[in-house]
C-alpha positions as CSV (number, residue, x, y, z in Angstrom):
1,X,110.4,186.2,-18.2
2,X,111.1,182.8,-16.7
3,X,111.3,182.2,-13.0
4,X,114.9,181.6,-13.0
5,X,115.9,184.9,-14.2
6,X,113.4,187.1,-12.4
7,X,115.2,185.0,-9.1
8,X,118.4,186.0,-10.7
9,X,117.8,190.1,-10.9
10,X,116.6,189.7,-7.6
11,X,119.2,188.8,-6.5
12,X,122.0,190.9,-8.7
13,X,119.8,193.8,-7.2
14,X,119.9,192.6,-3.8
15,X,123.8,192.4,-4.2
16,X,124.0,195.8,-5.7
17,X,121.8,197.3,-2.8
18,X,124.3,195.2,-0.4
19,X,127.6,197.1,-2.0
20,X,126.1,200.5,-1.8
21,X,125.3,199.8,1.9
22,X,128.8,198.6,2.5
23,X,130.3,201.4,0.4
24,X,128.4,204.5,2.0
25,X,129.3,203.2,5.4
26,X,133.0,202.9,3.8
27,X,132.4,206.5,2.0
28,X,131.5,208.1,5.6
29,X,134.9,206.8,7.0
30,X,137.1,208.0,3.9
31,X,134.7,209.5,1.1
32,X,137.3,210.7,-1.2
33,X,138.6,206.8,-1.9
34,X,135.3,205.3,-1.5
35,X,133.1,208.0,-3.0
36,X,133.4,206.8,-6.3
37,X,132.3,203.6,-5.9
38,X,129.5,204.1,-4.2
39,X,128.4,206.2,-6.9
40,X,129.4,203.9,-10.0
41,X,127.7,200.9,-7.6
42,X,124.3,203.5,-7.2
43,X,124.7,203.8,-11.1
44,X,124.8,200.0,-12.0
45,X,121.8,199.5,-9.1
46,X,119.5,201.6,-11.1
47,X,120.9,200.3,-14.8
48,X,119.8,196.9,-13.1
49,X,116.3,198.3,-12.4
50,X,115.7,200.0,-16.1
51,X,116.6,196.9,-17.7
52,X,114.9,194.5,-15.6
53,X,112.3,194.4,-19.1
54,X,114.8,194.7,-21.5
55,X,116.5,191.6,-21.0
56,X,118.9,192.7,-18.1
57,X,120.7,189.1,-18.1
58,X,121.5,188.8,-21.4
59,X,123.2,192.4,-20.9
60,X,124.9,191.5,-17.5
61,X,125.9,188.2,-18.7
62,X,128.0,190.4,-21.6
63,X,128.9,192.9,-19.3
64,X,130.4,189.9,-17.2
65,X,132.2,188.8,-19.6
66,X,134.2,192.0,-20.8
67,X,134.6,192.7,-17.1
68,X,136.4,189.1,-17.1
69,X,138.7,189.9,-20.3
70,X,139.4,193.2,-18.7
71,X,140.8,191.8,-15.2
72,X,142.8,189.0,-17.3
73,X,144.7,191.5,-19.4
74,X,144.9,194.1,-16.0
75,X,146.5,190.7,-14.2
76,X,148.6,189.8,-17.2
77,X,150.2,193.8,-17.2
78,X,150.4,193.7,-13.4
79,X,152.8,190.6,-13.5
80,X,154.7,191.7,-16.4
81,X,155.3,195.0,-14.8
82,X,155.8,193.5,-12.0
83,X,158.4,190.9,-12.7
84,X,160.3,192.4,-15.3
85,X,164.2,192.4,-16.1
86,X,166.1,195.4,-14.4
């Protein structure tokens, strides 16, 4: 594995350990919003970790695109429904 990408799932781990931090302290304040994120974010911290020899950047870069296409199309359905004719 190169440098570059062992610097890289350092840090996408670093920034998942960050958002489960900030989410628990959110969870404690109002757990039945928050609680699900923290636990999907806890989820994609250990994916992270079980791929990290199974080519965990080729995966995320994927998963970052779909995730991308997804928030488009949710964008694109929030206008229209926003802004439609009466």
């Amino acid at each position: 594995m190169e440098e570059q990408e062992k610097d890289t799932l350092f840090l996408m781990g670093l920034a998942a350990f960050g958002a489960l931090l900030a989410s628990s302290l959110a969870a404690y304040l109002q757990w039945i919003v928050v609680l699900p994120l923290s636990i999907s974010v806890f989820l994609v911290m250990i994916l992270t970790l079980l791929l990290y020899k199974k080519g965990a950047i080729h995966f995320s870069e994927n998963l970052e695109k779909w995730v991308m296409i997804i928030t488009l199309i949710s964008f694109i359905a929030a206008f229209i429904y926003l802004y439609r004719p009466i």
